[in-house]
MARNU-768824 format. One record per residue (C-alpha): x negated, y, z; residue number from 1. Coordinates in steps of 0.1 Angstrom, whole numbers, padded with zeros to 4 digits. Layout:
<sites>
<site><east>X</east><north>Y</north><up>Z</up><dolo>NUM</dolo></site>
...
</sites>
This chain:
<sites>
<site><east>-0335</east><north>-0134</north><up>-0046</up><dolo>1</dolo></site>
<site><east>-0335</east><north>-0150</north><up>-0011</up><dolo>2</dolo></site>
<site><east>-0313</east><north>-0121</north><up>0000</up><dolo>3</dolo></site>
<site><east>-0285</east><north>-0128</north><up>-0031</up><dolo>4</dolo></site>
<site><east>-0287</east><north>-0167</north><up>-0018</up><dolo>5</dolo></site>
<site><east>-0281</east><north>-0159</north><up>0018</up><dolo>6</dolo></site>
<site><east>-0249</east><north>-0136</north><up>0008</up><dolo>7</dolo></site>
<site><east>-0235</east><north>-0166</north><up>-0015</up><dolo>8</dolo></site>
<site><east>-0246</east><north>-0188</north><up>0016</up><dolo>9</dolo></site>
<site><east>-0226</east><north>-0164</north><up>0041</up><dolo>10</dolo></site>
<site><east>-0195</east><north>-0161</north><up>0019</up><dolo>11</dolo></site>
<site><east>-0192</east><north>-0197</north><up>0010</up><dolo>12</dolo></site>
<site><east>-0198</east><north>-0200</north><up>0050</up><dolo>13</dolo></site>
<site><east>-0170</east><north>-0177</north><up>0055</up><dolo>14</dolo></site>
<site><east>-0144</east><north>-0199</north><up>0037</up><dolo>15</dolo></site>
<site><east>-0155</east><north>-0231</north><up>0051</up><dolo>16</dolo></site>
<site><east>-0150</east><north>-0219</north><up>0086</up><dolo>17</dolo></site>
<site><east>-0117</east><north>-0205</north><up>0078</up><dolo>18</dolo></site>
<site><east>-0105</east><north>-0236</north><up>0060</up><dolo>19</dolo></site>
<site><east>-0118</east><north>-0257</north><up>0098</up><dolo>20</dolo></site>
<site><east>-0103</east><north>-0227</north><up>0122</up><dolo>21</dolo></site>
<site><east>-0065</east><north>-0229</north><up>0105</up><dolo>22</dolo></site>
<site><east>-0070</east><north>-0271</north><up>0098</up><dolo>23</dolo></site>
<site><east>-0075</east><north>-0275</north><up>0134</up><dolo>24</dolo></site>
<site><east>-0048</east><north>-0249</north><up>0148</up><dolo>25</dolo></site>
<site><east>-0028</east><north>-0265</north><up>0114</up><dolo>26</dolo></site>
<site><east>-0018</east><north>-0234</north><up>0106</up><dolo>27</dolo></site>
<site><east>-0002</east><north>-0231</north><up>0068</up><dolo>28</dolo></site>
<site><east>0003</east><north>-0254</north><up>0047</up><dolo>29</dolo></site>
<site><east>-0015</east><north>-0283</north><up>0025</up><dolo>30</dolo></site>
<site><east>-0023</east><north>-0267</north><up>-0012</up><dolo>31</dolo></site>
<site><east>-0038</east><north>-0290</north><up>-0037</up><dolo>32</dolo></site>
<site><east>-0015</east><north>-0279</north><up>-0068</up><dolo>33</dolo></site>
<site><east>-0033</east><north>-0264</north><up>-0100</up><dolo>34</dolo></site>
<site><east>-0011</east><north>-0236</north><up>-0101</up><dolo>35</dolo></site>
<site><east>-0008</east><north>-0233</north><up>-0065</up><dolo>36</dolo></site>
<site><east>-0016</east><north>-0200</north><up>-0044</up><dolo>37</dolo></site>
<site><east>-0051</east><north>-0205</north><up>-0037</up><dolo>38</dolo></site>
<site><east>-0058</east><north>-0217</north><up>-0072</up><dolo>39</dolo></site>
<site><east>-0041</east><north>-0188</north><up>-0089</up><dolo>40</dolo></site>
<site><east>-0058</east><north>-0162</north><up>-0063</up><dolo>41</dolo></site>
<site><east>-0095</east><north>-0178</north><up>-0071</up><dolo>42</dolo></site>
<site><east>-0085</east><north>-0174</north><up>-0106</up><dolo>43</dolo></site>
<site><east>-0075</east><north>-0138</north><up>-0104</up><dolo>44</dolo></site>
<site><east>-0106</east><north>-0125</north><up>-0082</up><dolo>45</dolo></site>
<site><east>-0129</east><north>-0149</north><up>-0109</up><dolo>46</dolo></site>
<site><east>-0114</east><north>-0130</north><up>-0141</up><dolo>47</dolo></site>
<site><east>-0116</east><north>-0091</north><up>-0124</up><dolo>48</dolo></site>
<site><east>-0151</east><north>-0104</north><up>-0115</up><dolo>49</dolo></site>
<site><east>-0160</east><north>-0114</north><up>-0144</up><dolo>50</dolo></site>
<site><east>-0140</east><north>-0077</north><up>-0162</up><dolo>51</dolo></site>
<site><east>-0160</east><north>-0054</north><up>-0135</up><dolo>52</dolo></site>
<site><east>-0192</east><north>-0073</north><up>-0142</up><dolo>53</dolo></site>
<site><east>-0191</east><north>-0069</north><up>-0181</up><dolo>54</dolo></site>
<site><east>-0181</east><north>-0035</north><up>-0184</up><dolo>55</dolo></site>
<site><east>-0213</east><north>-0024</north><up>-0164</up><dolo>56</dolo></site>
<site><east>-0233</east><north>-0049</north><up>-0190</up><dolo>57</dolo></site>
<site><east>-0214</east><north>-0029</north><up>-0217</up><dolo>58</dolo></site>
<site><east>-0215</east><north>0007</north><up>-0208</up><dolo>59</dolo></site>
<site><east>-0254</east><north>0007</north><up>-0191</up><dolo>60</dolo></site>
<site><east>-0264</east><north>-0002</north><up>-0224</up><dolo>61</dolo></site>
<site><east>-0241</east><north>0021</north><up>-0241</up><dolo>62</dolo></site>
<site><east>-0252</east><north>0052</north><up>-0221</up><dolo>63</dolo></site>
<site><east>-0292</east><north>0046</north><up>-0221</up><dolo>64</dolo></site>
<site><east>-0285</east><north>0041</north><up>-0262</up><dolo>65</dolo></site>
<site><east>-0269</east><north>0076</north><up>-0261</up><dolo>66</dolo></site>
<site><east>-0301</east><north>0092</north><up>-0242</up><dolo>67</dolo></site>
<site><east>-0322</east><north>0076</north><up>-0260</up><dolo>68</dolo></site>
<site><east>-0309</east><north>0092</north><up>-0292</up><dolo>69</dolo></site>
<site><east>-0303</east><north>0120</north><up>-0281</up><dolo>70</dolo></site>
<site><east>-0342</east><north>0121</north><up>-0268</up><dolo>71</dolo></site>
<site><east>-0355</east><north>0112</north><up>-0305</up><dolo>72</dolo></site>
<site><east>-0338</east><north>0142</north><up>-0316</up><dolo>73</dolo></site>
<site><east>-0355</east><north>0162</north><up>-0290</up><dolo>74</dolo></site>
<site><east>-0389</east><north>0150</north><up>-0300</up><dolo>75</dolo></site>
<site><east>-0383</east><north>0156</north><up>-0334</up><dolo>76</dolo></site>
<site><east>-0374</east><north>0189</north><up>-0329</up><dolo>77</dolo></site>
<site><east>-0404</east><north>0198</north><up>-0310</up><dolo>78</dolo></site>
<site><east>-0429</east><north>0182</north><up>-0335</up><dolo>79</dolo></site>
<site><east>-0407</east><north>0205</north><up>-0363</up><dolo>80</dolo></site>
<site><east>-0411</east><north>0240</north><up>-0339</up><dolo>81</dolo></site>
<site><east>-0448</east><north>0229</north><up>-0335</up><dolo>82</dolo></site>
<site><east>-0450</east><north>0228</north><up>-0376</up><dolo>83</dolo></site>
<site><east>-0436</east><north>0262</north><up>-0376</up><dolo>84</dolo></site>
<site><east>-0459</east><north>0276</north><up>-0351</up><dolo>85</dolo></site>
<site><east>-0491</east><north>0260</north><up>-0369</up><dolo>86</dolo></site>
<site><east>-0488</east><north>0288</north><up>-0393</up><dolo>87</dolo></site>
<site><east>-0504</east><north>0315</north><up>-0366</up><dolo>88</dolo></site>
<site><east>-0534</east><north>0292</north><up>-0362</up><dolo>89</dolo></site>
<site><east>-0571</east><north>0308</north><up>-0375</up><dolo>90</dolo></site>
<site><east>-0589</east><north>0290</north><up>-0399</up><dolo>91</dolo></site>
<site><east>-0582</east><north>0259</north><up>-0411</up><dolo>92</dolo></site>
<site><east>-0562</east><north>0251</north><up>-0376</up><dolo>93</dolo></site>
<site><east>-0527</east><north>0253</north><up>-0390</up><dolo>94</dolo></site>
<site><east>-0533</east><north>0229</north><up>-0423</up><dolo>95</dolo></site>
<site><east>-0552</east><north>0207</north><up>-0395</up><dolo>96</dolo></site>
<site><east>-0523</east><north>0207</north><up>-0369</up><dolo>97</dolo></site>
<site><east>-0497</east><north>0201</north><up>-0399</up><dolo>98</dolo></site>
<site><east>-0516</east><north>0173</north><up>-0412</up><dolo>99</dolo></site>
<site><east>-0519</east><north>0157</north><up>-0378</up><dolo>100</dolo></site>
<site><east>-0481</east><north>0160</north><up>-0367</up><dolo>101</dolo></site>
<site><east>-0474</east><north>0149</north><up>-0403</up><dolo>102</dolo></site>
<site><east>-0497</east><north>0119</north><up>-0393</up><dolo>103</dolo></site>
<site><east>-0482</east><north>0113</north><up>-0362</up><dolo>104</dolo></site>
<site><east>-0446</east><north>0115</north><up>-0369</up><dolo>105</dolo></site>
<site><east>-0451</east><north>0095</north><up>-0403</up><dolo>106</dolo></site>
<site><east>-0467</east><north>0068</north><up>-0379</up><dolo>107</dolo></site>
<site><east>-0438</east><north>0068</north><up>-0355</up><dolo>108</dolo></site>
<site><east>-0412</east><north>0055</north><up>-0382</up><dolo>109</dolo></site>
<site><east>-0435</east><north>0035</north><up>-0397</up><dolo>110</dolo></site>
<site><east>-0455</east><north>0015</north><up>-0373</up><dolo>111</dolo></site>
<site><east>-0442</east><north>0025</north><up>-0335</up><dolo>112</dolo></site>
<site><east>-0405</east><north>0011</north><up>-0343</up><dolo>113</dolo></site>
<site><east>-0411</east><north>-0019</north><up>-0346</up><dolo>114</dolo></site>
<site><east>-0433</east><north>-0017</north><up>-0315</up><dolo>115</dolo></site>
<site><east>-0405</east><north>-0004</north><up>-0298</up><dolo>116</dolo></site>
<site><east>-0383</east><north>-0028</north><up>-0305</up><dolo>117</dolo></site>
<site><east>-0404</east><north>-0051</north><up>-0282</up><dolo>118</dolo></site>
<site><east>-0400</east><north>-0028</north><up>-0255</up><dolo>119</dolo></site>
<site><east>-0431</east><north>-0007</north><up>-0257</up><dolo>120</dolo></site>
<site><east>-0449</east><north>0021</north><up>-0277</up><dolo>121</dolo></site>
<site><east>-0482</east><north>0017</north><up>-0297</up><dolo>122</dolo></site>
<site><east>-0510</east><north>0031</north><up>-0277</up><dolo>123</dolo></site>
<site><east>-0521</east><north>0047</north><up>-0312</up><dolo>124</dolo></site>
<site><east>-0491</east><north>0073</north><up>-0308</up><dolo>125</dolo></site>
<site><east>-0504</east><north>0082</north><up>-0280</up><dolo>126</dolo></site>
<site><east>-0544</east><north>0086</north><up>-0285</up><dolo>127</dolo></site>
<site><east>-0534</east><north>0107</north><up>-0318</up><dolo>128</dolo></site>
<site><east>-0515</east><north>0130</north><up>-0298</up><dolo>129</dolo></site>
<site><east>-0537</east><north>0137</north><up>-0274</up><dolo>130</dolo></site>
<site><east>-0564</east><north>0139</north><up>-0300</up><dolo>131</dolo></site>
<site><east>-0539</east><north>0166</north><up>-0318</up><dolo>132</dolo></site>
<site><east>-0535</east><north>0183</north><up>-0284</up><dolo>133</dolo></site>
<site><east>-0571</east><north>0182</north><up>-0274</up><dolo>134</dolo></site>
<site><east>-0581</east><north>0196</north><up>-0313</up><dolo>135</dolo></site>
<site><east>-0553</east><north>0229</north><up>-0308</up><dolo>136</dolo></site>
<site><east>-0571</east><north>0236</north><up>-0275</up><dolo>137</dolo></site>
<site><east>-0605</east><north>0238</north><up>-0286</up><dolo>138</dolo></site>
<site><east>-0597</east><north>0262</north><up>-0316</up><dolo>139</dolo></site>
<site><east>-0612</east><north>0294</north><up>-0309</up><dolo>140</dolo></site>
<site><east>-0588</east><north>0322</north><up>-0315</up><dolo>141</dolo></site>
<site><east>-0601</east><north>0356</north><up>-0308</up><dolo>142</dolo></site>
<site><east>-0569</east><north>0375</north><up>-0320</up><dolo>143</dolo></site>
<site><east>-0538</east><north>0383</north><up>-0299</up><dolo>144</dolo></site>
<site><east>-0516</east><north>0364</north><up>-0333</up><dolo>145</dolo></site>
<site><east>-0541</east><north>0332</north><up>-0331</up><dolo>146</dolo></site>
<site><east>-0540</east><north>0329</north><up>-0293</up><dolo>147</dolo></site>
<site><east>-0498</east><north>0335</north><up>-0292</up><dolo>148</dolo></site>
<site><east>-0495</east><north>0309</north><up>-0323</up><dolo>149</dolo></site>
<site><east>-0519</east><north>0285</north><up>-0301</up><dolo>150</dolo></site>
<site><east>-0503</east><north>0289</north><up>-0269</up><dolo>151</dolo></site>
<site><east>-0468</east><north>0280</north><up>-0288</up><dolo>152</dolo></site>
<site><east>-0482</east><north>0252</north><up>-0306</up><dolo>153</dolo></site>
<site><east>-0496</east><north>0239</north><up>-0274</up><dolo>154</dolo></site>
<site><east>-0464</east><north>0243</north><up>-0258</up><dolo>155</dolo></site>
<site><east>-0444</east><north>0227</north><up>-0282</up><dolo>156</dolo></site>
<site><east>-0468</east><north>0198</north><up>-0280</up><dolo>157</dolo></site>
<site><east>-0462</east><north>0195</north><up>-0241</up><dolo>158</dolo></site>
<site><east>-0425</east><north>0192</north><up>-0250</up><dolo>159</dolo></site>
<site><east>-0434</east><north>0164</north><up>-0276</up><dolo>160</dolo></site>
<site><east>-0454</east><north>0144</north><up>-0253</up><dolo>161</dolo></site>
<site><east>-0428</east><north>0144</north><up>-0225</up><dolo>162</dolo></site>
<site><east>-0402</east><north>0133</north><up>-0249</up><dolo>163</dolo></site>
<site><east>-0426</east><north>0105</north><up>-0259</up><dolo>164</dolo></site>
<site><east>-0431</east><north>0095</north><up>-0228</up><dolo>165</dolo></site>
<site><east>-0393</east><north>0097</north><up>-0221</up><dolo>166</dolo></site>
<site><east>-0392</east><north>0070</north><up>-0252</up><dolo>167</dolo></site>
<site><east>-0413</east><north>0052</north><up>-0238</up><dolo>168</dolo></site>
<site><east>-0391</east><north>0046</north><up>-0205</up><dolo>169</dolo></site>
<site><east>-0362</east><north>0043</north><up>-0226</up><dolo>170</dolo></site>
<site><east>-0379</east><north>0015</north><up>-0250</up><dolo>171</dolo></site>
<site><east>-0383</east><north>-0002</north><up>-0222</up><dolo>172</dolo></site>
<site><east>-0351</east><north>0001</north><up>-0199</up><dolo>173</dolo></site>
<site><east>-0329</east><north>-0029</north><up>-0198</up><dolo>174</dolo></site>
<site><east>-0298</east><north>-0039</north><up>-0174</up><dolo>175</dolo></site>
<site><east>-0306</east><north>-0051</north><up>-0144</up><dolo>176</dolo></site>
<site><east>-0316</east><north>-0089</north><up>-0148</up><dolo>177</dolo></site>
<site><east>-0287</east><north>-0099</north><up>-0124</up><dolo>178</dolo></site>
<site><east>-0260</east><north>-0084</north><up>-0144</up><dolo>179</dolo></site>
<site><east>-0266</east><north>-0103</north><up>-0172</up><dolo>180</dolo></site>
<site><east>-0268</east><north>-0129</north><up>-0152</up><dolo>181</dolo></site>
<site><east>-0238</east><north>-0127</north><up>-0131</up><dolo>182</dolo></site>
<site><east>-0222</east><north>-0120</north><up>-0167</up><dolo>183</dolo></site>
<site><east>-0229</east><north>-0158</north><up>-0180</up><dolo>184</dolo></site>
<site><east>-0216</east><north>-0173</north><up>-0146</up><dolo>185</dolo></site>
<site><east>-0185</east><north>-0153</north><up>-0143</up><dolo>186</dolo></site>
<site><east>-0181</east><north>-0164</north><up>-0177</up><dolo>187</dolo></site>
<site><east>-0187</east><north>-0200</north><up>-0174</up><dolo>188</dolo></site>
<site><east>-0162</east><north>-0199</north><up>-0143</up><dolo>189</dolo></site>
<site><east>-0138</east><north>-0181</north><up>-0158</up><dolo>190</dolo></site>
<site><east>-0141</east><north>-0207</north><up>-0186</up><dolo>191</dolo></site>
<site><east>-0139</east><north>-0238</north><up>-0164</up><dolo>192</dolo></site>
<site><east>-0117</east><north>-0227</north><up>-0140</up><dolo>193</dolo></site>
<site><east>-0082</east><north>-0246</north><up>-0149</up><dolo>194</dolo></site>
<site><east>-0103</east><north>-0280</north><up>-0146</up><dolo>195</dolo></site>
<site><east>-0120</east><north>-0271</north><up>-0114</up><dolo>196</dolo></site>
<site><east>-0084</east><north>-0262</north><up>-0101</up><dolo>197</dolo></site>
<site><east>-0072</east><north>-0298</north><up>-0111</up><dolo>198</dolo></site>
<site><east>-0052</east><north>-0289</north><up>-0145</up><dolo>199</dolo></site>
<site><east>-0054</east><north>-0311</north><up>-0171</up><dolo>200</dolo></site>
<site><east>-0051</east><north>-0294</north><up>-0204</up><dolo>201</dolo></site>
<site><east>-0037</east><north>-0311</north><up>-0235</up><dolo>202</dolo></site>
<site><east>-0025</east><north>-0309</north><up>-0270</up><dolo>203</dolo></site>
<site><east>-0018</east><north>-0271</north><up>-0275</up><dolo>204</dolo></site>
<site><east>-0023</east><north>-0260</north><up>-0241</up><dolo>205</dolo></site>
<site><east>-0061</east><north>-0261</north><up>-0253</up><dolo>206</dolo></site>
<site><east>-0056</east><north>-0237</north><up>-0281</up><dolo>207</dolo></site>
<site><east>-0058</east><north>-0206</north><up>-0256</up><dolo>208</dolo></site>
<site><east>-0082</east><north>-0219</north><up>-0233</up><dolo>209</dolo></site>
<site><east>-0107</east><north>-0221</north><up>-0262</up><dolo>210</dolo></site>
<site><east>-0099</east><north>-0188</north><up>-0276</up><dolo>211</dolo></site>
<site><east>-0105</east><north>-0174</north><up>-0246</up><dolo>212</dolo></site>
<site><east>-0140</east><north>-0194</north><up>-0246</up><dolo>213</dolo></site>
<site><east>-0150</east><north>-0185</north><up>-0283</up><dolo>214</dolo></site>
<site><east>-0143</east><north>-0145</north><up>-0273</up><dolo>215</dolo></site>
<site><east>-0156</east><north>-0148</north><up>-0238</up><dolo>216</dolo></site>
<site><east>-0188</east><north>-0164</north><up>-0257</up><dolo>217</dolo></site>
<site><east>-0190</east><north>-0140</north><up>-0283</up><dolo>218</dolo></site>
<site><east>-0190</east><north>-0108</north><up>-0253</up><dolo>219</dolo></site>
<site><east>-0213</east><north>-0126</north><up>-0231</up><dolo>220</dolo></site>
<site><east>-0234</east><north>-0128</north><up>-0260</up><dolo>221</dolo></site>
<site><east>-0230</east><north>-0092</north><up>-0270</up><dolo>222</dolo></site>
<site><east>-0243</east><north>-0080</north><up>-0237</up><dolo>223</dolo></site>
<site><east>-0276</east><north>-0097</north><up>-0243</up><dolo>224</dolo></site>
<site><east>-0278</east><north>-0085</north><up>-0274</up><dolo>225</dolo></site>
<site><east>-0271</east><north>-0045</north><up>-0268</up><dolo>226</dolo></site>
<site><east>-0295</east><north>-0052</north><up>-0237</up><dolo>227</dolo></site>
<site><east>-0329</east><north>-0029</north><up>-0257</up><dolo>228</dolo></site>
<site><east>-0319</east><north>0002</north><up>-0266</up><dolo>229</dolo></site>
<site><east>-0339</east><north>0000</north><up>-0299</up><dolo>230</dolo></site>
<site><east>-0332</east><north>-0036</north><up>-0309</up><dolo>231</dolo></site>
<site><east>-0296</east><north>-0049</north><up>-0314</up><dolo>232</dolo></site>
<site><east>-0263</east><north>-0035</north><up>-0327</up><dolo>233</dolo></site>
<site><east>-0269</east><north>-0003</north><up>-0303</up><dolo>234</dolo></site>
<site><east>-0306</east><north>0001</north><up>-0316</up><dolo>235</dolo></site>
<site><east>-0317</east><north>0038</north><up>-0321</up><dolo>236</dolo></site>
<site><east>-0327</east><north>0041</north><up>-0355</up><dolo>237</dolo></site>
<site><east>-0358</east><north>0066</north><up>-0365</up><dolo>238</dolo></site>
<site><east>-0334</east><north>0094</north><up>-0384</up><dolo>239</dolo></site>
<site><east>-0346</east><north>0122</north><up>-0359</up><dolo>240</dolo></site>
<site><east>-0382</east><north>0113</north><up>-0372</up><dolo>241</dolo></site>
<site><east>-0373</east><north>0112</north><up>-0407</up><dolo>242</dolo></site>
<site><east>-0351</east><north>0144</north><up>-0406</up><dolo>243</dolo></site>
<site><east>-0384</east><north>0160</north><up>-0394</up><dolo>244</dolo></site>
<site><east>-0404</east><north>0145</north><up>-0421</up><dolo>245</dolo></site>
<site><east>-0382</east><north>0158</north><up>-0444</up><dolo>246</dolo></site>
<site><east>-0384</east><north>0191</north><up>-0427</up><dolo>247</dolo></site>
<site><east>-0421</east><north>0197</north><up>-0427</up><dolo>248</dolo></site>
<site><east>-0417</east><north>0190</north><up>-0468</up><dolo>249</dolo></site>
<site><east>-0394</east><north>0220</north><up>-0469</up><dolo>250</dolo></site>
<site><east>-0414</east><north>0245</north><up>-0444</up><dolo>251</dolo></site>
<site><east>-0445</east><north>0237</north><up>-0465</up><dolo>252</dolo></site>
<site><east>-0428</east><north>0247</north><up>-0496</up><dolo>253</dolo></site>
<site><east>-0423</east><north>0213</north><up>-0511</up><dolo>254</dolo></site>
<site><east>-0461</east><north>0205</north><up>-0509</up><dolo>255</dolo></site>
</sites>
């Protein structure tokens, strides 16, 4: 933070000493008109500001919501592979691991999205897939069928939990604090700027001047708003999760 107020410091510094050197060589010429050259160059370099500024509020969010969907499905297809492999398991170790990924993704749509939507995962995602994990290790499989089936199961499991983990990042990714921000000042300039430049808008000429407020509000706004991947008009939605639900019905015959 001290470092962003010592390069507003320097720039403002920069103009200052710029505005002395050329006042006392009196160099150019006296410019104190609204629509004059300095007014309507501050104007332009406030409004690209304010464009660059918002596009990188717009499309950070955009891009970490496309990941992170694309990351659910990726998860979801492990947990579905590591159904289908359950059927190798000895014993009672396939109806066991079934049961628990059932559990586990059932929980996920239930209970962890609206975790996530705070930014974080429910620790009891994660202690039931370590308790699956840990249960698939200690089966004893004496067979070279049981230990192939285990060591895929397992595998697919691996892939599970590093996708969850990759949720778990993107739950809680957001834009950089000072874009957002920089967004809302830009704005507000942007907003105020014909005033601070000495113009005096009346009668019609405020009709444009407050569209362009109401839609500059309504875009500042939206970046804040997009700013959690699974909250918002971007949020990632559980399908993936449900998809696989409705996948494990179909591999276990409709049971």
């Amino acid at each position: 933070m001290v470092a962003y107020a010592l390069a507003v410091a320097a720039a403002v510094s920069v103009v200052a000493l710029t505005a002395l050197v050329f006042k006392i060589a009196s160099k150019g010429s006296p410019d104190g008109r609204a629509d004059g050259p300095s007014a309507g160059h501050a104007g332009s370099m406030l409004s690209a500001l304010f464009l660059l500024v918002f596009a990188i509020a717009i499309i950070v969010p955009w891009t970490t919501a496309d990941a992170a969907r694309q990351n659910t499905h990726a998860e979801s297809r492990a947990a579905v592979d590591a159904y289908w492999s359950a059927s190798g398991l000895p014993g009672t170790g396939a109806e066991l691991t079934r049961a628990g990924l059932r559990d586990y993704v059932t929980f996920v749509v239930d209970d962890e999205w609206q975790a996530m939507r705070q930014g974080r995962l429910h620790p009891v995602g994660t202690e039931r897939l370590d308790a699956l994990r840990t249960r698939v290790v200690s089966m004893e499989a004496t067979s070279t069928q049981a230990l192939e089936a285990r060591t895929e199961v397992l595998g697919h499991l691996a892939t599970l939990s590093g996708a969850r983990a990759q949720r778990a990042a993107d739950a809680a990714s957001t834009p950089p604090p000072g874009v957002l921000i920089l967004t809302l000042v830009t704005g507000v300039l942007v907003i105020v700027f014909p005033f601070l430049a000495g113009a005096r808008p009346r009668g019609a000429a405020l009709l444009p001047l407050l569209a362009m407020a109401a839609l500059l509000g309504f875009g500042t706004y939206l970046t804040w708003d997009i700013s959690h991947v699974f909250d918002g008009p971007l949020a990632v939605e559980p399908d993936a999760f449900r998809g696989a639900l409705e996948e494990f019905t179909r591999i276990a015959g409709g049971v």
